[in-house]
C-alpha positions as CSV (number, residue, x, y, z in Angstrom):
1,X,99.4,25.4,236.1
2,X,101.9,28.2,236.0
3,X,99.7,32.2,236.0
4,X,100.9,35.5,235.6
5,X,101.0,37.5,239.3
6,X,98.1,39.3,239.9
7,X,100.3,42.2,241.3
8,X,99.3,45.8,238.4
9,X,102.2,47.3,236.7
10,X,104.4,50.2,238.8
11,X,103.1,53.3,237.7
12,X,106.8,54.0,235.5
13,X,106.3,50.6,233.8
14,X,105.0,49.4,230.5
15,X,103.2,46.6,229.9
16,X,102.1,44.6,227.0
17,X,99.6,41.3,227.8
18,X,98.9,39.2,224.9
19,X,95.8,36.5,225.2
20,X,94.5,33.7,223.2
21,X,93.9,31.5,221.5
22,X,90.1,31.0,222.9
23,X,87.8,32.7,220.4
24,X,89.8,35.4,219.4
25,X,93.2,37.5,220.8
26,X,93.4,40.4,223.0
27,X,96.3,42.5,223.4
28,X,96.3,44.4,226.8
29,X,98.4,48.0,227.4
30,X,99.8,49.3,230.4
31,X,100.7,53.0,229.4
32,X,102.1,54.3,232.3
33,X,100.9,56.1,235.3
34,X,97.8,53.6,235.6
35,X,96.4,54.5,232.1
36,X,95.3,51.3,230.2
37,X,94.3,50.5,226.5
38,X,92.8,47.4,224.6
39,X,93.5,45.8,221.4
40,X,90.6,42.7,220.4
41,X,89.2,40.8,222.1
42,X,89.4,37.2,223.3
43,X,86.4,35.4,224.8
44,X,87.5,32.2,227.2
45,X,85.5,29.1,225.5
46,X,85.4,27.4,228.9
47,X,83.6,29.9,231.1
48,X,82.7,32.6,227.8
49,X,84.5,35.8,230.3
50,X,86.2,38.3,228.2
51,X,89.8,37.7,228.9
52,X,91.3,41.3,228.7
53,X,88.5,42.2,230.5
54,X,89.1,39.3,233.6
55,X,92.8,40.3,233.5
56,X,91.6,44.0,234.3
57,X,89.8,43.5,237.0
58,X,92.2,40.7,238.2
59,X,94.5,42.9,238.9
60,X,92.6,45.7,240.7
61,X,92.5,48.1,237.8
62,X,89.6,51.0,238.1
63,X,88.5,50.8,234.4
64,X,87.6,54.3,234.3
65,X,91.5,54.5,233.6
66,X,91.4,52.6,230.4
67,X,91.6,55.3,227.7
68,X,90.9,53.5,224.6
69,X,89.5,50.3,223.1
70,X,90.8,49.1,219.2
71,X,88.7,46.7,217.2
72,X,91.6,46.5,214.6
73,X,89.5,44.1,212.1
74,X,86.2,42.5,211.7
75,X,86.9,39.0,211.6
76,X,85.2,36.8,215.0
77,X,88.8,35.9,215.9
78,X,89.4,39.5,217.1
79,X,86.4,41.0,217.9
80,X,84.2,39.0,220.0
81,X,83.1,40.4,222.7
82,X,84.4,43.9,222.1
83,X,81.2,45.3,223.1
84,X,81.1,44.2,226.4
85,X,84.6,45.2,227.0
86,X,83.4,48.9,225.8
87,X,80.4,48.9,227.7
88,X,82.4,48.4,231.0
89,X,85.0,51.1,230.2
90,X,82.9,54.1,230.1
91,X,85.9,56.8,229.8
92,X,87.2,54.8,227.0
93,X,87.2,56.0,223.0
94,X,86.0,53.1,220.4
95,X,88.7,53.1,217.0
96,X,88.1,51.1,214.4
97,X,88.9,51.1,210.7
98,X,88.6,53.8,208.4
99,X,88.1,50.9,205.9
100,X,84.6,50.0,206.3
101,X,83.3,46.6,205.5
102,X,79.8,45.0,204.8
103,X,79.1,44.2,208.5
104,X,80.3,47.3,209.8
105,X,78.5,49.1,207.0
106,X,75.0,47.3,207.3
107,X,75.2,48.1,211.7
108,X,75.6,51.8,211.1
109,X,72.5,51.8,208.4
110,X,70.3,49.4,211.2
111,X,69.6,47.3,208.2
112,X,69.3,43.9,210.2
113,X,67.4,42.4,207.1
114,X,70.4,43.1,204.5
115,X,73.3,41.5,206.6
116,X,74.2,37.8,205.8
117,X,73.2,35.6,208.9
118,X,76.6,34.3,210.1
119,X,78.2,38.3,210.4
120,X,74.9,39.6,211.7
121,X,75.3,37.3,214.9
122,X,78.6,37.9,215.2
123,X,81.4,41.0,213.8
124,X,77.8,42.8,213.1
125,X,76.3,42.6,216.4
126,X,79.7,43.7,218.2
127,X,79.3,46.4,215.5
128,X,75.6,47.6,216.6
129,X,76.5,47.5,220.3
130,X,79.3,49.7,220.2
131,X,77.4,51.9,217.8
132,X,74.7,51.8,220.3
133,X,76.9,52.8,223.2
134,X,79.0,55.1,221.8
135,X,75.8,57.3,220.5
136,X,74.5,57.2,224.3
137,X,77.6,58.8,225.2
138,X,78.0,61.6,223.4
139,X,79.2,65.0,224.6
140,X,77.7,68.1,225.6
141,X,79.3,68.5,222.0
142,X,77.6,66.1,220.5
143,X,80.8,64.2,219.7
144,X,80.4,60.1,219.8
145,X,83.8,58.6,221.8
146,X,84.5,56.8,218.4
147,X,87.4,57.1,216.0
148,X,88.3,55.7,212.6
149,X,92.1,54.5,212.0
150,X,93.7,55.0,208.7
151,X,97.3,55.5,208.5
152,X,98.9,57.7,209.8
153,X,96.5,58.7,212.0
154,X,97.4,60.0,215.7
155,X,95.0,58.0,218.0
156,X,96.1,59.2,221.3
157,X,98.6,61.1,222.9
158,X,99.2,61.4,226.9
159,X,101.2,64.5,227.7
160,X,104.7,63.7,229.8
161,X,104.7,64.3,233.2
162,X,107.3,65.6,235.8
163,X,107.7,61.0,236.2
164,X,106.7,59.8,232.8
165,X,107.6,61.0,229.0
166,X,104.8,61.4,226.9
167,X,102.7,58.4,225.2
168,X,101.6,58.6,221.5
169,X,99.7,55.9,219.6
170,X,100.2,56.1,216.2
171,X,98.1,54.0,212.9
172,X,99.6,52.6,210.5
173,X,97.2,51.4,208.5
174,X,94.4,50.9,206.3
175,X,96.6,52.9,203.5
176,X,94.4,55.0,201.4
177,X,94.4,51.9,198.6
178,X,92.9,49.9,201.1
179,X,90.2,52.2,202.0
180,X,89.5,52.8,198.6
181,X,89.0,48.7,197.5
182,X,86.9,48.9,200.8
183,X,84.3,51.0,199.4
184,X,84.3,49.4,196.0
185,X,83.4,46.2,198.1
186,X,80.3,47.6,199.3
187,X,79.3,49.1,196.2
188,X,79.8,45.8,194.9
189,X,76.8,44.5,197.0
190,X,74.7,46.3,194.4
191,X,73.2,44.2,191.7
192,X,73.5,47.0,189.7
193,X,76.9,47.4,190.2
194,X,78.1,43.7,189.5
195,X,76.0,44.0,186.4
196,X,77.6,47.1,184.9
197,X,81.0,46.1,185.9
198,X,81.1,42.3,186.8
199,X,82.1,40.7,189.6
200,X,84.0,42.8,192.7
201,X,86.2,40.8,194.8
202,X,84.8,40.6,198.4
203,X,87.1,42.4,200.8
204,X,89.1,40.5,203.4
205,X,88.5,42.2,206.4
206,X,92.6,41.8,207.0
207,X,93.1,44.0,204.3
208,X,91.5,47.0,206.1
209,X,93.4,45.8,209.9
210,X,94.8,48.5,212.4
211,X,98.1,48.1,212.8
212,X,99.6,50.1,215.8
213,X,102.8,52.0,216.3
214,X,104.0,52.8,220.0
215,X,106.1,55.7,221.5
216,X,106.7,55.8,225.2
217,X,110.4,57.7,225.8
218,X,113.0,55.5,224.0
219,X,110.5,52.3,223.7
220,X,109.1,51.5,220.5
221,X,105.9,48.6,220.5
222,X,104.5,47.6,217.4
223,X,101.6,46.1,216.9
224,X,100.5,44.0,213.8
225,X,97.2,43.1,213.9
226,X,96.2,40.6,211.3
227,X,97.8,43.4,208.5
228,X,98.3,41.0,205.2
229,X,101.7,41.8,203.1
230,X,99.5,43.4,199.8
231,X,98.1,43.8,197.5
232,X,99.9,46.6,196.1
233,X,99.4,50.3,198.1
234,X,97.8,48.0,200.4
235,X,99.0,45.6,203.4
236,X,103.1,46.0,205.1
237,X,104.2,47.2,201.9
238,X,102.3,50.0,202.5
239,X,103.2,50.6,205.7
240,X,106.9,50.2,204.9
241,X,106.7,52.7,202.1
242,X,105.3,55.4,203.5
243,X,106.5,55.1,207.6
244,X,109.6,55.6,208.9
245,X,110.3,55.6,212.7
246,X,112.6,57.5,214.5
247,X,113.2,54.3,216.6
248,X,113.2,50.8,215.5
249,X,110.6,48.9,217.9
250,X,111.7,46.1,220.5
251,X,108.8,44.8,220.9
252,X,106.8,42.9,218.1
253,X,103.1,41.4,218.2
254,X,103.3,39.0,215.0
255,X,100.8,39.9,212.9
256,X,98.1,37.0,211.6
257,X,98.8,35.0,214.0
258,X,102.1,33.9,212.2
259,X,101.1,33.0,209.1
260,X,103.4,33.8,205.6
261,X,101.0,35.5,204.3
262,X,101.3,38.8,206.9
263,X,105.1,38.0,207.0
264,X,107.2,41.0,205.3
265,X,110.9,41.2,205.5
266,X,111.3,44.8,205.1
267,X,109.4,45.2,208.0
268,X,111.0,43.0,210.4
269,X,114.4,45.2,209.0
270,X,113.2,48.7,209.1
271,X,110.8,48.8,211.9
272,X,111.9,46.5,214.1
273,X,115.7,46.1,216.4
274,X,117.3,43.3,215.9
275,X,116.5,40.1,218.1
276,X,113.3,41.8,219.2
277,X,110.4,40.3,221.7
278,X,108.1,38.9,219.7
279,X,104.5,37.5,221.1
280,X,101.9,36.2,219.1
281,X,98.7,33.9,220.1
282,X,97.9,30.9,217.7
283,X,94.7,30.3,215.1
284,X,93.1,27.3,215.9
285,X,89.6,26.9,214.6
286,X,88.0,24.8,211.7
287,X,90.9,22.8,211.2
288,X,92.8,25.6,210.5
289,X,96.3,25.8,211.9
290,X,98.7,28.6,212.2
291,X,101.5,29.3,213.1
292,X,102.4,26.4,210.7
293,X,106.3,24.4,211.5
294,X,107.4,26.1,208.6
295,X,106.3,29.5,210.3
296,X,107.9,28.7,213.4
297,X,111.2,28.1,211.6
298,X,110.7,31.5,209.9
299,X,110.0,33.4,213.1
300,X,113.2,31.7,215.2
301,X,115.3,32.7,212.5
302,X,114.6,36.0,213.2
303,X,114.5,36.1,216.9
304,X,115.2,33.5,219.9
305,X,113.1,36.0,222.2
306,X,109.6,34.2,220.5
307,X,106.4,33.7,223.0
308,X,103.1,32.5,221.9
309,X,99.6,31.9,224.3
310,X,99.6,27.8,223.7
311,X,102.4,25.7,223.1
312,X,102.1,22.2,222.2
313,X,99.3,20.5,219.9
314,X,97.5,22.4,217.4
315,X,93.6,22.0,216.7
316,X,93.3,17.9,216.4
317,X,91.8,17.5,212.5
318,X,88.1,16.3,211.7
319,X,89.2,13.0,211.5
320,X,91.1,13.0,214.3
321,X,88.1,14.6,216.3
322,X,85.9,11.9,215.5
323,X,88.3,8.9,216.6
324,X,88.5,10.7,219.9
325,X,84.5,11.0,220.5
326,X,84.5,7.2,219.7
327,X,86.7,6.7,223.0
328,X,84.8,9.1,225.2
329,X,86.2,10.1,228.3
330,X,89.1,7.5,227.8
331,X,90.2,9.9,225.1
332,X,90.6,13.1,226.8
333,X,93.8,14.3,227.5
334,X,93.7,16.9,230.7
335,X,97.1,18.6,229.4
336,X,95.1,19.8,226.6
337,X,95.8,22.9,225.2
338,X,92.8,23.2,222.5
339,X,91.3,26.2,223.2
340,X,92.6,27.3,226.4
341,X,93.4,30.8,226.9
342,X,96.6,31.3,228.0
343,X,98.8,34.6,228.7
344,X,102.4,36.7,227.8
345,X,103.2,39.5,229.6
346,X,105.8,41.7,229.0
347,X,107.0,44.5,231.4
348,X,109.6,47.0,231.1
349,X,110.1,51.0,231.8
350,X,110.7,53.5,229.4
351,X,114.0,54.7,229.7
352,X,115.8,51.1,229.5
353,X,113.3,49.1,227.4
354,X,114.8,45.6,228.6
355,X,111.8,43.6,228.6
356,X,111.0,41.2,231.4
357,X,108.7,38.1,229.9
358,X,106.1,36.1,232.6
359,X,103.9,33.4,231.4
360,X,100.9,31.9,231.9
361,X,100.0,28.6,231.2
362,X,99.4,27.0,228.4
363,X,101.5,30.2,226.9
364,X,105.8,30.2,226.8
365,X,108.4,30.1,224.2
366,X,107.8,29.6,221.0
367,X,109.4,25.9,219.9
């Protein structure tokens, strides 16, 4: 099987690592001059290792130099196995969402008892850990290493150097719309609430997603998260409205996975260069399939430079699934791609921004 070189980055290149689709998809950042950052996280089904975490040390990185960790979302499919990622990078800061949801909401209050079962095994835990950690490491300030996104937000900013221009990381969302339908979704969990004013509409943690803008000298990255196009003041239309880059970016992560419902044609023309890169790393759980054909079409439309984390079959269907257990081992095909992590890496340096694309298998072009 083909693998990405386990040589690091040159200190005067970028990189951008994109894993999946295992339980979830990580997004690992080389920002120059050996300083790191993480986006997700993606936990390898076969041997449950944190994937951006494995590539790290892999490669012989000190993890003291990873600067900061982004749980964009609290959906499973993103943020397994944050915590441990966090927990291992002790210099790192912790950014999540300005837009608070349930899970998030019930691990700050400790309120074990109030959480539904399936979140407080899963996006809640992840929650309480970093909580957890990041209170154990305050400051002689008393300031937590934790940060809330919302848009327009400066997350970080590295300084240039007599070798390297400066870095900025930049959110670009949850809009102020989607912070606010946010909180009415937790008030919602009152009884009292619902019964003065009916039924709230749960919020989809997509809604309140970190997306993340890039500048490193004349490269632009963008970074879209599972961001959804709406509703109104909410989602790329949002973002569209009320950002506009100096620089288009060259380098796109396809937000959710693919799917038409995070596709937004303003965006691909006003934030993003013609024929950009663009990675992305499948869903493939419950039967649930994306990038669909029809997504796929969409995407090579707009670029030929399209990489995802798994080619080939999708996530068989139930029926399927069960006509293969009646076979046994006879029906097991070892080119499988269900579930296996795979990788994208793209490398470049900052003055020319010509992007050079290694993958690892069962990732390459998007077809």
């Amino acid at each position: 099987m083909k693998s990405c070189s386990a040589e690091p980055p040159k200190n005067n290149e970028l990189e951008v690592s994109i894993f999946g689709p295992g339980k979830g998809e990580s997004i690992v950042l080389h920002l120059g001059m050996g300083r790191w950052m993480v986006v997700d996280s993606c936990i390898d089904q076969e041997d449950r290792t944190v994937s951006g975490l494995k590539y790290l040390r892999k490669i012989g990185i000190d993890l003291q130099n990873v600067h900061m960790i982004v749980g964009t979302h609290a959906h499973d499919d993103h943020f397994a196995g944050i915590a441990s990622l966090y927990e291992a990078c002790e210099n790192a800061t912790f950014v999540v969402s300005d837009a608070l949801t349930t899970a998030e909401f019930m691990a700050l209050l400790g309120a074990d008892a109030e959480i539904p079962k399936p979140a407080r095994y899963s996006a809640y835990s992840e929650y309480r850990k970093i909580f957890e950690i990041a209170e154990s490491r305050r400051n002689d300030s008393g300031i937590a290493p934790l940060r809330r996104a919302t848009e327009g937000a400066r997350l970080l900013h590295l300084p240039a150097t007599i070798d390297f221009p400066s870095v900025t990381v930049t959110a670009l969302s949850p809009s102020e719309q989607a912070k606010t339908r946010a909180l009415r979704a937790i008030a919602a969990e009152s009884p009292q609430v619902n019964a003065r004013r009916g039924k709230i509409p749960a919020l989809d943690p997509n809604d309140a997603s970190v997306a993340l803008w890039i500048e490193v000298g004349q490269v632009r990255i963008l970074l879209g998260a599972d961001l959804l196009n709406g509703p109104a003041g909410c989602g790329w239309q949002a973002v569209v409205a009320t950002f506009k880059p100096d620089l288009p970016a060259s380098l796109y992560k396809v937000a959710h996975h693919g799917g038409a419902s995070s596709h937004h044609q303003p965006a691909w023309d006003k934030l993003l260069v013609g024929n950009p890169l663009a990675v992305m790393a499948p869903y493939r759980r419950g039967g649930i399939n994306q990038p669909q054909p029809h997504d796929v079409d969409r995407i090579l439309s707009l670029t030929d430079r399209a990489y995802i984390t798994a080619v080939g079959s999708p996530t068989p269907s139930r029926a399927i699934r069960r006509e293969k257990s009646k076979l046994g081992t006879l029906a097991q095909n070892p080119r499988s791609v269900w579930g296996k992590i795979g990788q994208v890496r793209a490398r470049c340096t900052p003055d020319e921004g010509d992007w050079k694309v290694d993958t690892a298998s069962p990732a390459g072009p998007l077809r």
